[in-house]
ZATI-518473 format. One record per residue: x, y, z of N, C-alpha, C in turn; residue in one letter; residue number from 1; chain. Coordinates in Angstrom, 3 decimals. Example, Ala and Ser with C-alpha at 12.3 -4.5 7.8 and 13.67 -1.06 7.14 Angstrom:
2
<<13.190,-5.690,7.800>,<12.300,-4.500,7.800>,<13.200,-3.300,7.800>,"A",1,"A">,
<<12.850,-2.250,7.080>,<13.670,-1.060,7.140>,<12.900,0.030,7.870>,"S",2,"A">,
***
This chain:
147
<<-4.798,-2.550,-31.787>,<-5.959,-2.747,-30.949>,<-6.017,-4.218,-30.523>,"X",1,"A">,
<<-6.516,-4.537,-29.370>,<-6.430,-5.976,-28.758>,<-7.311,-6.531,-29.340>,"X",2,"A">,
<<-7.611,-7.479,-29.332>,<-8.227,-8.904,-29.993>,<-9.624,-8.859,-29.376>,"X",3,"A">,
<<-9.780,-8.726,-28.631>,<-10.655,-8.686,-27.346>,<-11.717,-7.416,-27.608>,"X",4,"A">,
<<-11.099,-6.535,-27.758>,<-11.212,-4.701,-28.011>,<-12.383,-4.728,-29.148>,"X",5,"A">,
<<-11.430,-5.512,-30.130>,<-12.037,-5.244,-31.742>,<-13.095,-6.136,-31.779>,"X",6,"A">,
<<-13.230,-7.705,-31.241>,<-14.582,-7.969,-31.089>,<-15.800,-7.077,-30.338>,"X",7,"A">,
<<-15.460,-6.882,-28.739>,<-16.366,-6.301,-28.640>,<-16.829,-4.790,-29.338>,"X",8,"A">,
<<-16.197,-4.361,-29.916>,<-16.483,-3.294,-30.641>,<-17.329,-3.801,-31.969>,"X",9,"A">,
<<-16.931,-4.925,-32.833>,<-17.438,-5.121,-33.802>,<-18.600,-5.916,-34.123>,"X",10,"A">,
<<-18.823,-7.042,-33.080>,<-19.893,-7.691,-32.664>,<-20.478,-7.728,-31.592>,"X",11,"A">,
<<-20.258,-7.508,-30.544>,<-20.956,-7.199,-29.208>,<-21.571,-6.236,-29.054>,"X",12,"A">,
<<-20.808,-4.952,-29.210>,<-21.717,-3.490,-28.843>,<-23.158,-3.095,-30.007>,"X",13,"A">,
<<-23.151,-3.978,-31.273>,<-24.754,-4.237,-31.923>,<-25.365,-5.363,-31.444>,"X",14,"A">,
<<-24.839,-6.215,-30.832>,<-25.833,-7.224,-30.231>,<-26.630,-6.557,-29.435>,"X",15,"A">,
<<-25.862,-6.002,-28.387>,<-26.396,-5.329,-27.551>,<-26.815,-4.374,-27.568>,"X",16,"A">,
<<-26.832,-3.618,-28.173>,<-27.591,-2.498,-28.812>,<-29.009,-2.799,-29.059>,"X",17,"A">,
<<-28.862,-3.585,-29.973>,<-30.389,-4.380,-30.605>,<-30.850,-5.048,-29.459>,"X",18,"A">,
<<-29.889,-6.094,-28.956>,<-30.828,-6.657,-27.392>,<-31.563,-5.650,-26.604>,"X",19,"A">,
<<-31.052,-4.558,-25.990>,<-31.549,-3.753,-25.183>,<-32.220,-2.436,-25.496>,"X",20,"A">,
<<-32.016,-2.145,-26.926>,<-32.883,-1.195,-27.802>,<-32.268,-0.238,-27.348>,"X",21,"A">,
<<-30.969,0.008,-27.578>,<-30.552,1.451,-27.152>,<-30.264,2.019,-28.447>,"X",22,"A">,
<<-30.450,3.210,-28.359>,<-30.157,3.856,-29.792>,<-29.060,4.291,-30.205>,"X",23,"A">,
<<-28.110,4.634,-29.496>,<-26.578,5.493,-29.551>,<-26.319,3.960,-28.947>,"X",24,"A">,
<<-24.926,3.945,-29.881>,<-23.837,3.064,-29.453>,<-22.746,3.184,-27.482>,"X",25,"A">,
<<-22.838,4.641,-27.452>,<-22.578,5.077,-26.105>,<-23.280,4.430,-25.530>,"X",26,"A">,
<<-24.387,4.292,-25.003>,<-25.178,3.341,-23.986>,<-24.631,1.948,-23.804>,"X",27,"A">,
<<-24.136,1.269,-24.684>,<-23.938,0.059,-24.121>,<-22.810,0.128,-23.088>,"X",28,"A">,
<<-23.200,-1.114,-22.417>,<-22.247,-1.120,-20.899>,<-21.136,-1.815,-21.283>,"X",29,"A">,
<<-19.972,-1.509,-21.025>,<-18.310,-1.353,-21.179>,<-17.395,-1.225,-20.126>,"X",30,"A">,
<<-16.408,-2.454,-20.068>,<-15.323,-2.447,-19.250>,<-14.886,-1.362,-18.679>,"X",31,"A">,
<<-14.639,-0.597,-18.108>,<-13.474,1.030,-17.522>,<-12.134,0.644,-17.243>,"X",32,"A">,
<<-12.229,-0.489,-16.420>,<-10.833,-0.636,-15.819>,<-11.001,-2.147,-15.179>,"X",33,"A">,
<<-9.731,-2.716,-14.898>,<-9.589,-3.894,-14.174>,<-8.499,-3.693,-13.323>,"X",34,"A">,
<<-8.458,-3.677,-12.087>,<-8.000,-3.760,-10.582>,<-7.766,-5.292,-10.456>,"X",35,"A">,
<<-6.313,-5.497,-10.068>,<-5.714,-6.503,-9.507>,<-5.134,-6.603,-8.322>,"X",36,"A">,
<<-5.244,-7.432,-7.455>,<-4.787,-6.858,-6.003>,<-4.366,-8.476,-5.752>,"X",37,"A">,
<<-3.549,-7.932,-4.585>,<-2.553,-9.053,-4.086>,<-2.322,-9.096,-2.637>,"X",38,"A">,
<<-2.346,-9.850,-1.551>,<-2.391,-9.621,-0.646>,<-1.544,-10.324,-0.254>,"X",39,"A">,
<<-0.312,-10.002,0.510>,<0.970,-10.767,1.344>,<1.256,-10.890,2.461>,"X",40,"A">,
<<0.685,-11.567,3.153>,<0.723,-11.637,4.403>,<1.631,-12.368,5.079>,"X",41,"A">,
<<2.556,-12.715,4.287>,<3.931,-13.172,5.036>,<5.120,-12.082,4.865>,"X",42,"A">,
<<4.314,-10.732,4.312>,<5.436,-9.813,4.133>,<5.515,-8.817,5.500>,"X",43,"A">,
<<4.929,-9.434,6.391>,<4.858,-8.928,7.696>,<6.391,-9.049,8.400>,"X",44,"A">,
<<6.627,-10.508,8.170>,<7.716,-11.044,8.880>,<8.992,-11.291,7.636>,"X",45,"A">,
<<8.732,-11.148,6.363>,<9.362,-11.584,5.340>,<9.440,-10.464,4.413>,"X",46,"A">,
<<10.475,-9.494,4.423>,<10.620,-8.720,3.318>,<10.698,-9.083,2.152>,"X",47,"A">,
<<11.547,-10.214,1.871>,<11.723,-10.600,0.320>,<10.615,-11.188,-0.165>,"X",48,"A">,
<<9.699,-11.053,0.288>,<8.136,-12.154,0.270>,<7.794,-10.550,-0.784>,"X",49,"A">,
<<7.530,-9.601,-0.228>,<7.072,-8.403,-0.860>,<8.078,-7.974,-2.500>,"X",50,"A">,
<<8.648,-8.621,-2.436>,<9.915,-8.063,-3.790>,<9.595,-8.876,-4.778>,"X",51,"A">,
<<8.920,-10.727,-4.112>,<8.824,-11.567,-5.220>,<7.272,-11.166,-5.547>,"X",52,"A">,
<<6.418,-10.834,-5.046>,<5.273,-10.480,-5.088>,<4.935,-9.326,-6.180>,"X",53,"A">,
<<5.880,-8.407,-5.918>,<5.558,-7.196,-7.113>,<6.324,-7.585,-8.296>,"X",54,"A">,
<<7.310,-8.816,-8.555>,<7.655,-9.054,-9.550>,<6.943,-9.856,-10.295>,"X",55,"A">,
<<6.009,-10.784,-9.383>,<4.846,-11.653,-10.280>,<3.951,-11.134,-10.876>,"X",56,"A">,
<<3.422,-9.689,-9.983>,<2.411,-9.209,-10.375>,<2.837,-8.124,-11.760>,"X",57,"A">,
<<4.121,-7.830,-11.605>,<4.754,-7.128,-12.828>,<4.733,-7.809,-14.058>,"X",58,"A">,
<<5.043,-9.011,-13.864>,<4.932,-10.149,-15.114>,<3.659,-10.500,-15.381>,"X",59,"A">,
<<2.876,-10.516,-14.268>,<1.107,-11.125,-14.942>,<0.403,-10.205,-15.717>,"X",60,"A">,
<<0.850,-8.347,-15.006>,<-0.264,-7.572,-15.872>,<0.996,-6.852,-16.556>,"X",61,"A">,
<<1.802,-6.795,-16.689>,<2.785,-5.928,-17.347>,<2.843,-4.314,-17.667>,"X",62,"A">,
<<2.862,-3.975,-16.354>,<2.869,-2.585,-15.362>,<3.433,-2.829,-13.983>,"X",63,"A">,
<<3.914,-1.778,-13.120>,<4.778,-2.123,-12.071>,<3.309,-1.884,-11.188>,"X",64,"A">,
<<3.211,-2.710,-9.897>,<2.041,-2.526,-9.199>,<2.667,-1.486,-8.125>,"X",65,"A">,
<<1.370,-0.791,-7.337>,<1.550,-0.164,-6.140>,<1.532,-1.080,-4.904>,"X",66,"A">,
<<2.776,-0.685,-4.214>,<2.687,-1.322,-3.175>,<1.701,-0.705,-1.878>,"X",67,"A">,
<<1.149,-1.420,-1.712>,<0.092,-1.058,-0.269>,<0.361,-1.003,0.897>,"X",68,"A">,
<<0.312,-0.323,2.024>,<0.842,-0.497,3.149>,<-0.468,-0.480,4.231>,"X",69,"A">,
<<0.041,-1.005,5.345>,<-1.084,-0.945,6.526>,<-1.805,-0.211,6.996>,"X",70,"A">,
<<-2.599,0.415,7.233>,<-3.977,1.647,7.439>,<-3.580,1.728,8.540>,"X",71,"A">,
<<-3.656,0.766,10.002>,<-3.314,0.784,11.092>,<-2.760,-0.349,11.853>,"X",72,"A">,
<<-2.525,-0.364,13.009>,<-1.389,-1.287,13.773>,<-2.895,-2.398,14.153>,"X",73,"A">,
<<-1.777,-3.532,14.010>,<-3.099,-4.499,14.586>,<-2.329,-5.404,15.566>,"X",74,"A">,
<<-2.172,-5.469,16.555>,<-1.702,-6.167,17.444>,<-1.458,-7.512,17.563>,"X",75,"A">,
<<-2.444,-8.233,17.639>,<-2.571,-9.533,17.308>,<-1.983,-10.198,15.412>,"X",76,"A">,
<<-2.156,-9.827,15.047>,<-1.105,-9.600,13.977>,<0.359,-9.297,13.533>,"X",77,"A">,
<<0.844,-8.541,14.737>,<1.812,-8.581,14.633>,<2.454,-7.489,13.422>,"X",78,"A">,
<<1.568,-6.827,12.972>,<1.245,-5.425,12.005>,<1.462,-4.161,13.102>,"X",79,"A">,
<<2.393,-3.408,12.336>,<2.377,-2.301,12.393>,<1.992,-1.135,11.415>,"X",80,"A">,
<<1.585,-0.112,11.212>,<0.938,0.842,10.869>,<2.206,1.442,9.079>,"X",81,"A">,
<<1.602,1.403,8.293>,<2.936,1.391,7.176>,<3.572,0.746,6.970>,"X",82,"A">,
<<3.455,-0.592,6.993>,<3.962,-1.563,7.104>,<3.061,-2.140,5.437>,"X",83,"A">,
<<4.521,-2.747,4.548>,<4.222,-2.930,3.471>,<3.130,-4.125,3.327>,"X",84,"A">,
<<1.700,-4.510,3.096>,<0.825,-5.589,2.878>,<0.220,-6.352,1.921>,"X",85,"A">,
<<0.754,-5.592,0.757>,<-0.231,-5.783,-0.533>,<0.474,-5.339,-1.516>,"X",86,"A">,
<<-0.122,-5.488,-3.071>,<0.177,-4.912,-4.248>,<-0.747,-4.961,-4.845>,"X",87,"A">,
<<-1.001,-3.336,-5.743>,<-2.419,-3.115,-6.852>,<-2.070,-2.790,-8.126>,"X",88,"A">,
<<-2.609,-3.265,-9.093>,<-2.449,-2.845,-9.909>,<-4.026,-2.421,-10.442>,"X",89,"A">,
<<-3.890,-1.592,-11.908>,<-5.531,-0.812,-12.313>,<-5.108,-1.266,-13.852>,"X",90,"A">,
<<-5.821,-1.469,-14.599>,<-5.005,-1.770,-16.239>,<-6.651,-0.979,-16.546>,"X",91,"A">,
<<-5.894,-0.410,-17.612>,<-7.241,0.541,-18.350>,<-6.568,0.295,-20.083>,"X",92,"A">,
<<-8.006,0.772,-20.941>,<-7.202,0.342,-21.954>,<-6.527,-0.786,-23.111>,"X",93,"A">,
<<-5.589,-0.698,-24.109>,<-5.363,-1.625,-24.059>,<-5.054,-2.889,-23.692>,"X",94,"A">,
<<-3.980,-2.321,-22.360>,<-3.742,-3.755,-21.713>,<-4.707,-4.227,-20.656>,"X",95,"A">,
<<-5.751,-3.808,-20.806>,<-6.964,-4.117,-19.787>,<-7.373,-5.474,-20.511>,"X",96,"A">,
<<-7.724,-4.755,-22.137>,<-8.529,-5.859,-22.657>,<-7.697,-7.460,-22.953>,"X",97,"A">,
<<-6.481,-6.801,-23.034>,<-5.538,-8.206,-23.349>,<-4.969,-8.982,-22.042>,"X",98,"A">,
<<-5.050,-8.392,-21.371>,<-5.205,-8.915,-19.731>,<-6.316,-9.822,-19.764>,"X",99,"A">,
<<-7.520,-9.095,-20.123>,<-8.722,-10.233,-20.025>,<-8.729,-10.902,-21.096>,"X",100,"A">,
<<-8.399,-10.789,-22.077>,<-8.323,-11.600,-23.015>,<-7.457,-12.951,-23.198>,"X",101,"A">,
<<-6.374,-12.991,-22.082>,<-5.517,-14.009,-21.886>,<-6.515,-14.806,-20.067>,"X",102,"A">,
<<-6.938,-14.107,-19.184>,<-7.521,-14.606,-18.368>,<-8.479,-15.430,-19.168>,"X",103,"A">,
<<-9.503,-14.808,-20.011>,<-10.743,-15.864,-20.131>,<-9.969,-17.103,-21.112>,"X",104,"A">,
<<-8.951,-16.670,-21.858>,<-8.688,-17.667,-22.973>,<-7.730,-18.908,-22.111>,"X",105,"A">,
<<-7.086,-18.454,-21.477>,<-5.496,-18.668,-21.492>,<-5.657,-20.152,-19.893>,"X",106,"A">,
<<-5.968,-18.920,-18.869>,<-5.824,-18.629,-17.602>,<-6.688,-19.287,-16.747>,"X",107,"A">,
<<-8.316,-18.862,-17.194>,<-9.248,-19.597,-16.730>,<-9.341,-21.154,-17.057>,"X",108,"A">,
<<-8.757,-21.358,-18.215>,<-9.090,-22.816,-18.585>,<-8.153,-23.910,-17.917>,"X",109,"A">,
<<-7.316,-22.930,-17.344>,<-6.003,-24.197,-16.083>,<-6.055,-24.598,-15.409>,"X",110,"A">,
<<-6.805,-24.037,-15.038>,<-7.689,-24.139,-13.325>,<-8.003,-25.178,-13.044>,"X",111,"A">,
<<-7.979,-25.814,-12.366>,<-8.157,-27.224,-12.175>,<-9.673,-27.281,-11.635>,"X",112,"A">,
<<-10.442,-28.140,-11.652>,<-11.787,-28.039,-12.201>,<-12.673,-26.776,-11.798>,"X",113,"A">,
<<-12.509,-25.842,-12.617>,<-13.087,-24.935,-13.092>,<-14.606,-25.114,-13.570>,"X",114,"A">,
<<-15.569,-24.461,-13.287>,<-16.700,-24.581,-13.441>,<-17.282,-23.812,-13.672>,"X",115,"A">,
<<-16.770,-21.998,-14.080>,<-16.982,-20.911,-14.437>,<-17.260,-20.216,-13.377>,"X",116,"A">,
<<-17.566,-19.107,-13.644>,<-17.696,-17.868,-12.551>,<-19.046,-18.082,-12.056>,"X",117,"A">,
<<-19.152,-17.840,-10.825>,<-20.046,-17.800,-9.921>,<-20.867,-16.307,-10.257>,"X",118,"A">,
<<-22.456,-16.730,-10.631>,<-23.294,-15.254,-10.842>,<-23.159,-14.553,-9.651>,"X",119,"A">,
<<-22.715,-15.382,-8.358>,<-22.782,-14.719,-6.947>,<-21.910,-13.773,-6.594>,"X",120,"A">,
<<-20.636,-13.788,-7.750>,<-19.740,-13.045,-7.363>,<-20.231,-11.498,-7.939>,"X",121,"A">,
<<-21.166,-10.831,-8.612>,<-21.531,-10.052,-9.370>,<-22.130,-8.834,-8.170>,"X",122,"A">,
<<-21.748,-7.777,-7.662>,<-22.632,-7.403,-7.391>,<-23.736,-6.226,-8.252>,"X",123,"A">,
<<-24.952,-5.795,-7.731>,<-25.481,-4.984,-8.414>,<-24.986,-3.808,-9.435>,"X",124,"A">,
<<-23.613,-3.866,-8.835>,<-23.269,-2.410,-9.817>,<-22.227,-2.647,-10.612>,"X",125,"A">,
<<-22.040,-3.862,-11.076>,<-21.512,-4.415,-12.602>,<-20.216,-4.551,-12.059>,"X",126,"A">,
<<-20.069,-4.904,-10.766>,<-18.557,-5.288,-10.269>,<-18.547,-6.262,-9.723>,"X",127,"A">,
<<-17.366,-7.369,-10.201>,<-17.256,-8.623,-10.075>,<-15.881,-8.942,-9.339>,"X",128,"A">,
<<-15.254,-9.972,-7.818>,<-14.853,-10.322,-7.939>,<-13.786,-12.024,-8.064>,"X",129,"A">,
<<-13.252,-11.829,-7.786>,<-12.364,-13.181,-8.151>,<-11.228,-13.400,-7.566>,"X",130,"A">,
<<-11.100,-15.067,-7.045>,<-9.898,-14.958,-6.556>,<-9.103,-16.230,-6.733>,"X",131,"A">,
<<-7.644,-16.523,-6.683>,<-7.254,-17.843,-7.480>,<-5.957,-17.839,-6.116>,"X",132,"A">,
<<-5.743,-18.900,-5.736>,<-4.809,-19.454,-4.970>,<-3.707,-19.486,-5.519>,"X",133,"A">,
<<-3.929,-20.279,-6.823>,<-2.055,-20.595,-7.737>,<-1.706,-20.009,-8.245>,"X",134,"A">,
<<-1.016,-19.247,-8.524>,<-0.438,-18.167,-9.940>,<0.174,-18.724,-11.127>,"X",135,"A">,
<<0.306,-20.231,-10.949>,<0.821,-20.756,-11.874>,<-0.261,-21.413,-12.912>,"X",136,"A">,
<<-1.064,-20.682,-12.897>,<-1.899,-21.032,-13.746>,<-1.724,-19.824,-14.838>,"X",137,"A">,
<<-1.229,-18.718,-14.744>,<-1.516,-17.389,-15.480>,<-0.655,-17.634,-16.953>,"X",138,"A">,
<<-0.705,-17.532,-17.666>,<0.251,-17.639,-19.101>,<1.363,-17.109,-18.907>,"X",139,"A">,
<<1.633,-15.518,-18.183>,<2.753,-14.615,-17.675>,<3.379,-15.044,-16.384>,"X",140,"A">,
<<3.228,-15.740,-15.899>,<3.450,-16.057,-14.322>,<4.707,-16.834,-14.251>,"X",141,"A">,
<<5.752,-16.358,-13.321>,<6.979,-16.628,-13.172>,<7.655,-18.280,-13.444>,"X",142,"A">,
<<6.167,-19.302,-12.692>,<6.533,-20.254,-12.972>,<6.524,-20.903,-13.986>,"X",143,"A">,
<<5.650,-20.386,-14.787>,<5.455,-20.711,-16.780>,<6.098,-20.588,-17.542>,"X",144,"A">,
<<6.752,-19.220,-17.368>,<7.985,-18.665,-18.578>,<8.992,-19.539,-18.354>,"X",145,"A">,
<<9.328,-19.469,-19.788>,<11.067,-20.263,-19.827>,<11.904,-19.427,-20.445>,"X",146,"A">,
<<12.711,-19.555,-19.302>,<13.815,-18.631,-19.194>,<15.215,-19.085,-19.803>,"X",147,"A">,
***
């Protein structure tokens, strides 16, 4: 079990329990899943742009991502319709929690002045997101490992 997992299981879900007076342990509110997405927009004109892309993202969450393709043709873009654009990944689970467990520990603290998460990014329905320019900040990330 992840590190991450077994705290919130062992101290969080009675905090909160008692904070919010719920009676069954089921009620408290709990992670489902974490969605990672990637967007490549030089893989328009650059195939190998899309190959290094699903290999970073293979190394950051350690699962192969889905590659995404174009909904429709956009002209001015220079997009055509199926045309490869993106990569997703979903981590549920263990490697959800150790995913986040290396982001908040690891990942977030590299960041060059970092100032924590914005409450703005939250919306009403307990979904948050986030977005980071460098990848070389990630603990797993191609440019970190030594090879």
């Amino acid at each position: 079990m992840a590190r991450l997992q077994q705290l919130y299981r062992d101290k969080i879900v009675p905090e909160l329990q008692k904070s919010l007076g719920l009676e069954n342990p089921m009620q408290v509110p709990k992670i489902t899943r974490i969605t990672v997405n990637m967007g490549v927009g030089e893989a328009v004109a650059d195939k190998k742009a899309m190959e290094g892309a699903v290999s970073d993202l293979t190394a950051l969450t350690g699962q192969k991502p889905l590659v995404t393709k174009s909904r429709k043709s956009i002209a001015s873009f220079k997009l055509r319709q199926g045309v490869p654009v993106g990569a997703k990944v979903t981590l549920r689970g263990a490697r959800m929690y150790e995913f986040l467990d290396r982001l908040i520990n690891v990942a977030m603290p590299r960041i060059r002045d970092f100032r924590g998460v914005s409450a703005r990014s939250f919306d009403g329905r307990a979904t948050t997101a986030s977005a980071s320019r460098n990848r070389s900040s990630s603990p797993r990330s191609p440019t970190t490992r030594s090879t």
